[in-house]
C-alpha positions in Angstrom: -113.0 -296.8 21.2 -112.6 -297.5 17.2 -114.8 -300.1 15.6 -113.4 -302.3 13.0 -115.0 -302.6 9.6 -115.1 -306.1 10.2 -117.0 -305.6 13.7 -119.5 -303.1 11.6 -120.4 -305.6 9.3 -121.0 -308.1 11.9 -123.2 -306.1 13.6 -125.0 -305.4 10.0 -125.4 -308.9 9.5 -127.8 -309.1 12.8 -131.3 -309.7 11.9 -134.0 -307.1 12.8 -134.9 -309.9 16.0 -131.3 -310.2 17.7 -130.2 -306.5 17.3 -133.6 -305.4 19.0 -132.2 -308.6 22.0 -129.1 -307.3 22.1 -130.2 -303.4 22.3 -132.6 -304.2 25.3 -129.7 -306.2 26.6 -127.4 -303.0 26.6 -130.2 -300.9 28.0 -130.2 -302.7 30.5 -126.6 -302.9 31.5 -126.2 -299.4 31.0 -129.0 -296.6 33.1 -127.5 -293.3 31.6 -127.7 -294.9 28.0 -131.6 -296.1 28.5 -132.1 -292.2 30.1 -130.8 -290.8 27.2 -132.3 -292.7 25.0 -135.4 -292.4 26.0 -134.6 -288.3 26.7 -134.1 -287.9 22.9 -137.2 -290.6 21.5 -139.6 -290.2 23.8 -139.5 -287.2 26.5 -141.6 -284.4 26.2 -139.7 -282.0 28.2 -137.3 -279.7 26.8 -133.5 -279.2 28.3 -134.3 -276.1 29.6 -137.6 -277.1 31.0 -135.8 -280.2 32.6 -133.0 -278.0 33.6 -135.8 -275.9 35.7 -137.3 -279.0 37.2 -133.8 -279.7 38.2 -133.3 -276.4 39.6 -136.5 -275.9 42.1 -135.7 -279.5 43.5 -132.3 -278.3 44.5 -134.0 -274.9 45.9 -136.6 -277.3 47.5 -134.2 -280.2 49.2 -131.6 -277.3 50.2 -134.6 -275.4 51.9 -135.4 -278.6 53.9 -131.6 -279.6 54.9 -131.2 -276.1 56.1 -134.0 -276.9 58.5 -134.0 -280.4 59.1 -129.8 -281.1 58.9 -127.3 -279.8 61.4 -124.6 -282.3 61.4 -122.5 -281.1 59.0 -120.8 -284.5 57.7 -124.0 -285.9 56.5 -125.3 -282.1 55.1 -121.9 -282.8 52.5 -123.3 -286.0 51.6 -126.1 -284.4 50.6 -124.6 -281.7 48.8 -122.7 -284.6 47.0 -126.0 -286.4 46.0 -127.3 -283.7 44.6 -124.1 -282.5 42.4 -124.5 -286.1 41.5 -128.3 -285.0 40.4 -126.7 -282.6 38.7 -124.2 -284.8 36.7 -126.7 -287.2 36.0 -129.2 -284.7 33.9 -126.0 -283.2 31.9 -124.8 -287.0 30.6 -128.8 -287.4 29.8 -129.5 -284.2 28.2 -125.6 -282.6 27.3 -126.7 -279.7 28.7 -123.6 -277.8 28.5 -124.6 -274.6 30.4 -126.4 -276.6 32.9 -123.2 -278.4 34.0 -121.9 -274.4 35.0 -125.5 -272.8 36.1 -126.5 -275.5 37.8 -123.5 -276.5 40.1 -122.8 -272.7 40.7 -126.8 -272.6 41.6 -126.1 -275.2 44.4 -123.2 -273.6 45.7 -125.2 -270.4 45.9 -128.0 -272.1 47.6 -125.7 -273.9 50.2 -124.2 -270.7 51.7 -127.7 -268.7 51.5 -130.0 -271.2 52.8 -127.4 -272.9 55.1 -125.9 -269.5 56.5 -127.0 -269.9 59.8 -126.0 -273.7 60.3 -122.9 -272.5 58.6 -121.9 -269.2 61.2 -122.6 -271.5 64.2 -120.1 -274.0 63.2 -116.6 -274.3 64.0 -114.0 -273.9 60.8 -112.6 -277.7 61.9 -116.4 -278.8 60.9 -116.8 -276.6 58.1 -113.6 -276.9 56.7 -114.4 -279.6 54.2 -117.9 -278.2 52.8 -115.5 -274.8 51.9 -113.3 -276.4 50.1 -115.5 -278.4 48.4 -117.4 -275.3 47.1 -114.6 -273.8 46.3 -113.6 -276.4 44.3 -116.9 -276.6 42.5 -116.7 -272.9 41.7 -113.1 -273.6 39.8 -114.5 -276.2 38.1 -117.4 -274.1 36.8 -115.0 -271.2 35.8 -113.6 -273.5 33.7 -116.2 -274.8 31.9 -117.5 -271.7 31.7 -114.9 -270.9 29.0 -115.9 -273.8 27.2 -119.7 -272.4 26.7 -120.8 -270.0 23.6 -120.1 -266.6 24.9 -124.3 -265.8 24.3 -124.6 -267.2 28.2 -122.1 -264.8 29.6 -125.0 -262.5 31.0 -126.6 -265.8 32.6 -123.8 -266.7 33.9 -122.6 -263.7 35.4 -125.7 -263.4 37.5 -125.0 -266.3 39.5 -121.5 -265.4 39.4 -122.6 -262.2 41.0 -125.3 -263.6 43.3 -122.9 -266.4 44.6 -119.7 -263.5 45.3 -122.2 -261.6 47.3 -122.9 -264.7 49.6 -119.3 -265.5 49.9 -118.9 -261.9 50.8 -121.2 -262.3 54.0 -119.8 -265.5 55.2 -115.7 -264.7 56.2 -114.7 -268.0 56.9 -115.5 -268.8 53.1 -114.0 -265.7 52.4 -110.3 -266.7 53.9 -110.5 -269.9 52.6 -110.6 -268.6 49.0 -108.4 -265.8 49.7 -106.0 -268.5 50.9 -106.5 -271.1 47.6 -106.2 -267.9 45.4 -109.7 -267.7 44.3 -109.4 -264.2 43.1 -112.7 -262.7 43.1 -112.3 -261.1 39.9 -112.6 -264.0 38.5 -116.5 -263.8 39.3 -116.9 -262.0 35.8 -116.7 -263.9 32.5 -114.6 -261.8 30.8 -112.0 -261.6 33.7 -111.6 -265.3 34.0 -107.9 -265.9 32.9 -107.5 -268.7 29.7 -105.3 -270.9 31.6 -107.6 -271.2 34.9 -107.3 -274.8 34.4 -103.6 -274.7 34.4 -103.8 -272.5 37.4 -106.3 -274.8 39.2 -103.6 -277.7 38.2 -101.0 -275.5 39.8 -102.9 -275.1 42.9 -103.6 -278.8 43.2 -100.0 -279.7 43.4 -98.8 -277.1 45.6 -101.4 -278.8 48.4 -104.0 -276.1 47.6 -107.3 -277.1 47.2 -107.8 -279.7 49.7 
């Protein structure tokens, strides 16, 4: 949204009092503004530290849910909450290669921690969690071209480390086999410049779902 000069100057005009009211009031209305805020004011903790935090509380939650969680509809919404964790600390901190390492991290966590919960289950009740790491691994692919190529090494560890589970699970294998999730792609220099277009492609062919 543009501002108009006239809106500017009216906000200029404010004394020191009412634009301190009306910040607080904004704060307030809006969490992921006050986060941020205070993220680049106030917090201590760098991205990549908080990005580590972020990282051993997945590794810690997914260790419990693989032992604690066997109904599979209520292990997704987990999952979901914590991709939502995920979100959250990249609109706070606009860490870029977070958004990629992190969500491929989860997805890499899921199918090594949760293996066993995983092979015992039918593919009607695992169905849903497949596709929705598959999904998650197109979306990072693509924002992985997005990133300076300096985290291609990074990234093509858990690239690695994530193909290898997917390798020892064969009903995740099929299912990206059948939504064309070639597993070349699992190297950064190998991932095609239109993979959103592809992923678009997929989408309205019924893939994907």
């Amino acid at each position: 949204m543009e501002y108009s000069k006239e809106f500017k100057e009216a906000l200029s005009n404010f004394s020191p009092k009412e634009k301190d009211k009306l910040i607080f009031r904004l704060l307030k209305k809006d969490k992921i503004l006050s986060q941020k805020l205070y993220f680049e004011l106030i917090e201590t903790l760098t991205v990549d530290e908080k990005r580590q935090i972020l990282e051993e509380e997945i590794s810690e939650k997914m260790l419990y849910y693989a032992e604690n969680v066997s109904n599979l509809k209520y292990f997704l919404m987990l999952v979901r909450k914590l991709s939502g964790e995920i979100t959250l600390h990249v609109k706070v901190t606009s860490d870029k290669f977070g958004e990629v390492y992190l969500q491929l991290f989860l997805v890499n966590e899921i199918l090594h921690l949760y293996k066993n919960r995983l092979s015992k289950a039918s593919f009607e009740q695992s169905y849903k969690l497949y596709i929705y790491l598959i999904n998650k691994i197109f979306r990072a692919l693509i924002l992985t071209l997005k990133l300076d190529r300096d985290y291609d090494l990074e990234i093509d560890e858990i690239l690695m480390k994530t193909l290898l589970e997917i390798k020892d699970n064969q009903k995740m294998q099929d299912l990206c086999f059948n939504n064309e999730l070639n597993f070349s792609y699992f190297q950064t220099e190998n991932i095609p410049e239109n993979i959103a277009e592809i992923v678009k492609d997929l989408k309205a062919e019924g893939f994907l779902k």
